[in-house]
C-alpha positions, 0 to 999 in steps of 0.5 A, a space after each residue: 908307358 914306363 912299363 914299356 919304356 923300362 923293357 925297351 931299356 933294360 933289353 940288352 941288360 940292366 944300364 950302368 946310368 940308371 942315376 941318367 933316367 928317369 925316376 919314376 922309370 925305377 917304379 918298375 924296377 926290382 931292388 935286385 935288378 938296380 944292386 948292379 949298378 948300386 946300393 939298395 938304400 941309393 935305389 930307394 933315395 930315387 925311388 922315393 923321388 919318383 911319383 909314387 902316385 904313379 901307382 895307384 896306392 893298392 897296386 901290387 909294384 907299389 906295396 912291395 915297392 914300400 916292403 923292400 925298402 923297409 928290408 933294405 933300411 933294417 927298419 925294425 918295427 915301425 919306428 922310422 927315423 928321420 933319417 929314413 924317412 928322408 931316404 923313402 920320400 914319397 914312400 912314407 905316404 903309403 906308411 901305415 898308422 902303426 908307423 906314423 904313431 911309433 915315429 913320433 912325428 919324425 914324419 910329419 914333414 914327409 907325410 905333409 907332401 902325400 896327396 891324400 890319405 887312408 882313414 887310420 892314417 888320419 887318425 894316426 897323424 891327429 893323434 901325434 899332432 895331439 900329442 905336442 911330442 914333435 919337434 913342431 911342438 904342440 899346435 898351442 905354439 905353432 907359427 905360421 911357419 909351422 902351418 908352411 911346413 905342415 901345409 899338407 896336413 892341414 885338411 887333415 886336422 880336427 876341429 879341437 886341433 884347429 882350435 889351439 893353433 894361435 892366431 
């Protein structure tokens, strides 16, 4: 129905108001096709508002989707900043564990409102926590504000993790 819908709103051309429609509308739009009416990094801010899950993970639209706007950020390798990781928003859910590991918890924040995960994100997202690098500290030192912020990961943490965080 986007899909539809996005050929009905760009017949007579790409509109000047994309920022008036729908995000999730932006799903099936090219980067290319929104650098009339904007920048590519304002672009991605509203993609990464959309329902990515929209998509399903594999689909095609969804991983170019996640290639551009790592051009369009100039994102070297696999550490994301903060900063970034703000800008690509439910993008970051489809982050390999190379990036989650080299970002050093810079995304945890952002990972904990992915629904799901793959099986070496998991791995990667543990072996961060583990870690005790982040700004969350290492789960010893957790609050129950840090569970708040981290409600997402939660099924996501092992038993050793679980183990350290206070009562």
């Amino acid at each position: 129905q986007l899909s539809c819908l996005l050929k009905m709103v760009t017949l007579r051309g790409i509109p000047k108001d994309w920022d008036s429609y729908p995000k999730d509308l932006l799903l099936f739009l090219s980067p290319s096709d929104y650098a009339a009416t904007g920048s590519c990094s304002q672009f991605f801010i509203n993609v990464g508002k959309a329902n990515v899950d929209v998509l399903p993970r594999e689909a095609p639209q969804r991983q170019q989707l996640l290639l551009e706007a790592l051009e369009c950020l100039k994102i070297p390798g696999t550490r994301i900043s903060e900063e970034n990781a703000e800008i690509l928003g439910r993008l970051v859910c489809d982050l390999g564990g190379e990036y989650i590991r080299s970002s050093a918890g810079s995304l945890l924040k952002d990972l904990s409102q992915c629904g799901s995960f793959l099986p070496d994100q998991e791995e990667a997202i543990r072996d961060v926590i583990s870690s005790g690098n982040t700004t969350f500290g290492p789960p010893a030192a957790w609050s129950a504000f840090t569970l708040s912020e981290l409600s997402g990961l939660i099924p996501v943490l092992d038993h050793s993790i679980l183990q350290q965080i206070p009562k």
